[in-house]
RODO-2510 file (C-alpha; in nm, 4 decimals, decimal comma):
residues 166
     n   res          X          Y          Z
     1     x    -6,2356     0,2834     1,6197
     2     x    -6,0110     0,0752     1,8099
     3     x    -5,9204    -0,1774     1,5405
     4     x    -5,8355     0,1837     1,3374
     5     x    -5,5975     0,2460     1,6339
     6     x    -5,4088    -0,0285     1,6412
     7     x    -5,3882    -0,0247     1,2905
     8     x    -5,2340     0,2973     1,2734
     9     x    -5,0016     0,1863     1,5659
    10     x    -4,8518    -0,0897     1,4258
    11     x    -4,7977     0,1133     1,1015
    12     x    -4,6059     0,3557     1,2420
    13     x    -4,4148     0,0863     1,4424
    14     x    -4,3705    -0,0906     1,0966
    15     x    -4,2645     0,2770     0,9246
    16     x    -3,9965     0,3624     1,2516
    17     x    -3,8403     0,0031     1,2026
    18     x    -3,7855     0,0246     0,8379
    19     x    -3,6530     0,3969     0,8922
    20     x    -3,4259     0,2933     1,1637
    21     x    -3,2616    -0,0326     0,9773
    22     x    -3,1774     0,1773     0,6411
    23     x    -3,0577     0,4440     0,8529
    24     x    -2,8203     0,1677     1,0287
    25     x    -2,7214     0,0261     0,7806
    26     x    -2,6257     0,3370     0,5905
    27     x    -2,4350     0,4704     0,9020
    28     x    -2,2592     0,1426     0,9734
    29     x    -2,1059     0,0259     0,5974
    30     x    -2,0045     0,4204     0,5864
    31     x    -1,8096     0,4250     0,8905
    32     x    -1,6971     0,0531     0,8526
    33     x    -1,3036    -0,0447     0,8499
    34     x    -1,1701    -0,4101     0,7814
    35     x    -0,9762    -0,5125     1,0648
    36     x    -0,6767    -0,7726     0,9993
    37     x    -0,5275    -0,9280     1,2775
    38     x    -0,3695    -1,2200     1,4036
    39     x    -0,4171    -1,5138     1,5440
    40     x    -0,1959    -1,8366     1,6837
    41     x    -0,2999    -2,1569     1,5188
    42     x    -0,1592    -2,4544     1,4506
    43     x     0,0100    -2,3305     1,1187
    44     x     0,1772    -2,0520     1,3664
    45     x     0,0788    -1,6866     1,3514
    46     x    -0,1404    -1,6597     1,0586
    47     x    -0,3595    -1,3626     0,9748
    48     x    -0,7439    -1,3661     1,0371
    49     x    -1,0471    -1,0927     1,0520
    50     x    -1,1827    -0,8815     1,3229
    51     x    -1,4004    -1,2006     1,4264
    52     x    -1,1447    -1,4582     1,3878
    53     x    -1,2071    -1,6069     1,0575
    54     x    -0,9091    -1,7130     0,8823
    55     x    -0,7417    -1,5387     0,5376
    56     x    -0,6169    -1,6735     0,2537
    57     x    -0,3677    -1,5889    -0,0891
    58     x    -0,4119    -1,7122    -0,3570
    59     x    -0,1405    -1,8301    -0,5899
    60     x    -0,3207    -1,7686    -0,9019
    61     x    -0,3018    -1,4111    -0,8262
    62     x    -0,0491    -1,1908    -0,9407
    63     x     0,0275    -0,8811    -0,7146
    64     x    -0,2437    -0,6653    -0,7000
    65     x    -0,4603    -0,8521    -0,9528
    66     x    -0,7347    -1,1468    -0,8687
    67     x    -0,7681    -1,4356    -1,0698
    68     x    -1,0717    -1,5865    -0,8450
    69     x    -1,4018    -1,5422    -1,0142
    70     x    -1,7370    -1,7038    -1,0852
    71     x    -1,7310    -2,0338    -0,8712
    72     x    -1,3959    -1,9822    -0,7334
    73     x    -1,5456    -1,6446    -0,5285
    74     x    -1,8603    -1,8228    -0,4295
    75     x    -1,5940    -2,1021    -0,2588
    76     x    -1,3734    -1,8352    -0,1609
    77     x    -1,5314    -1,5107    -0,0512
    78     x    -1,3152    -1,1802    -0,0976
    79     x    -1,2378    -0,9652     0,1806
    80     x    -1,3960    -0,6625     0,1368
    81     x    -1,4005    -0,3191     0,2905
    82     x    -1,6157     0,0132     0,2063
    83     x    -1,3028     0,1984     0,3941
    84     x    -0,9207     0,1972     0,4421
    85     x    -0,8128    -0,1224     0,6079
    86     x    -0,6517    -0,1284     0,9304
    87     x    -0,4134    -0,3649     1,0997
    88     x    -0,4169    -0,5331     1,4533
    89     x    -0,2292    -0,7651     1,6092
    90     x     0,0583    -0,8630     1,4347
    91     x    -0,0745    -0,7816     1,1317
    92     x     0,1585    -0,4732     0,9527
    93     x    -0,1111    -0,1152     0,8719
    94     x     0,2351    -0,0774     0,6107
    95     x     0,1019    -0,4084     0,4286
    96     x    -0,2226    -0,3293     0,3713
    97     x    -0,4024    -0,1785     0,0704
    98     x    -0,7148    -0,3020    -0,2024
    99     x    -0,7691    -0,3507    -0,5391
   100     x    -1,1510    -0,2676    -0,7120
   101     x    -1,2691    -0,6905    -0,7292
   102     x    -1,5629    -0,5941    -0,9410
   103     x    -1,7554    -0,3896    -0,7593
   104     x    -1,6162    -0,4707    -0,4213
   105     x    -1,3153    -0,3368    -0,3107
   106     x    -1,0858    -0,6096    -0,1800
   107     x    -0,8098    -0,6243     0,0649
   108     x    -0,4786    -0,7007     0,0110
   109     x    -0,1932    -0,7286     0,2320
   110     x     0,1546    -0,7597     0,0762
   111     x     0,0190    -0,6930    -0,2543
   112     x    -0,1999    -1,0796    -0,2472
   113     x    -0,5397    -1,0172    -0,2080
   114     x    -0,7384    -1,1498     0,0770
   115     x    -1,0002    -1,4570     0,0534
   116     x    -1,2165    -1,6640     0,3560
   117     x    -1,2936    -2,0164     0,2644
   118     x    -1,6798    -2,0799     0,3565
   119     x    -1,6186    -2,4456     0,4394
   120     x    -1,3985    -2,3270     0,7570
   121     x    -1,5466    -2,3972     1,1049
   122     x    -1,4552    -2,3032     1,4510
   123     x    -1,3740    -2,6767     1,5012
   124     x    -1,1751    -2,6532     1,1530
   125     x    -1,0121    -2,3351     1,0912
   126     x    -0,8002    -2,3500     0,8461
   127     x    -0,9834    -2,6382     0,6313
   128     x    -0,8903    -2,3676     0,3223
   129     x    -0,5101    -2,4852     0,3619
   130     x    -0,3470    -2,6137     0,0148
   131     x    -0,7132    -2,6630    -0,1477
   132     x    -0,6949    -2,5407    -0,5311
   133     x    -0,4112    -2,2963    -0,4855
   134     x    -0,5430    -2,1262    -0,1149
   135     x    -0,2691    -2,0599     0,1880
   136     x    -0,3081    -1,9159     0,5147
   137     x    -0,1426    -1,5585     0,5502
   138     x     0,1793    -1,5001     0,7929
   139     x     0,1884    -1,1553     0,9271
   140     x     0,5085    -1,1201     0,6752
   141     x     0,2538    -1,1841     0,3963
   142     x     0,3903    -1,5025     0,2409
   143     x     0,1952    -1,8140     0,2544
   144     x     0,2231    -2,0971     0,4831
   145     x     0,2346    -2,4589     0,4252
   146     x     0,1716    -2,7612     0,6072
   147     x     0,4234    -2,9370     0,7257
   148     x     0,5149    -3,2224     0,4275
   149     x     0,4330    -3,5462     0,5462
   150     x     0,7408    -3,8460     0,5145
   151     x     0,5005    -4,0636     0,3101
   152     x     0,4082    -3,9594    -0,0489
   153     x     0,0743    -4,0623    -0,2077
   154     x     0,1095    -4,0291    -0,6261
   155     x    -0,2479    -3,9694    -0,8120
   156     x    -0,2780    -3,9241    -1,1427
   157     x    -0,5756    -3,8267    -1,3327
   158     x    -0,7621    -3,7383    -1,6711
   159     x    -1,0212    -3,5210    -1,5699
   160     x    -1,1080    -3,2400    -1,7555
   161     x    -1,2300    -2,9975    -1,4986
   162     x    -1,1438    -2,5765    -1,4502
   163     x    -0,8742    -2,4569    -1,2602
   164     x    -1,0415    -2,4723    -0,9584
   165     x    -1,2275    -2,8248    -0,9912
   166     x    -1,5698    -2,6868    -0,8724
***
């Protein structure tokens, strides 16, 4: 009898914690806003989410339209959002919108949509800077480029690789 007990306990604890979680998570992505902000960085002012994580544009793009897909988005994550975006910070509500990115429904601010790079780091940013095409966001909504350096290195190459190299 007690083994049925406890049974039937930790069934219904199982059964509550399932129900809760869906519930959650059902309430939560209904109710959830992207927040873009700023942040200060070395690059200056850039924009970044809610939890500091750095966005990108990508010059690819054309206003309002993504070209990174397949490999590209697994390097380069899209902002998403399930409602309207809001601004913070710096960052301008006026400069905000989204575009459908398959079924997602990206971010853009100043018509570029909005990318994180997966390789960034707390101890590295911005790591996403000038790779295949990606610049960190000002609050204006251009991109922002490093600094050139005074020495130039030439490379040439043959390889026959996609856009993005991956």
């Amino acid at each position: 009898m007690k083994r049925l007990q406890l049974l039937l306990a930790l069934s219904s604890i199982a059964v509550l914690g399932v129900a809760t979680q869906a519930f959650g998570q059902s309430a939560h992505s209904s109710a959830s806003h992207t927040v873009v902000t700023t942040k200060q960085t070395s690059l200056g002012t850039i924009l970044v989410t809610s939890s500091g994580q750095t966005l990108y544009l990508d010059v690819n793009d054309k206003s309002g339209h993504f070209a990174c897909t397949g490999m590209c988005a697994a390097a380069w994550p899209v902002l998403s959002t399930s409602g309207k975006p809001k601004a913070a910070g710096k960052a301008k509500a006026a400069d905000l919108g989204t575009i459908k990115h398959g079924k997602a429904t990206q971010v853009t601010y100043n018509g570029h949509p909005l990318y994180t790079f997966t390789a960034d780091t707390k101890a590295s940013p911005v790591s996403g800077e000038g790779v295949n095409g990606f610049y960190v966001v000002s609050p204006s909504g251009s991109k922002i480029t490093k600094a050139t350096n005074t020495t130039t290195t030439t490379t040439t190459s043959s390889s026959s690789t996609g856009k993005y190299g991956y």
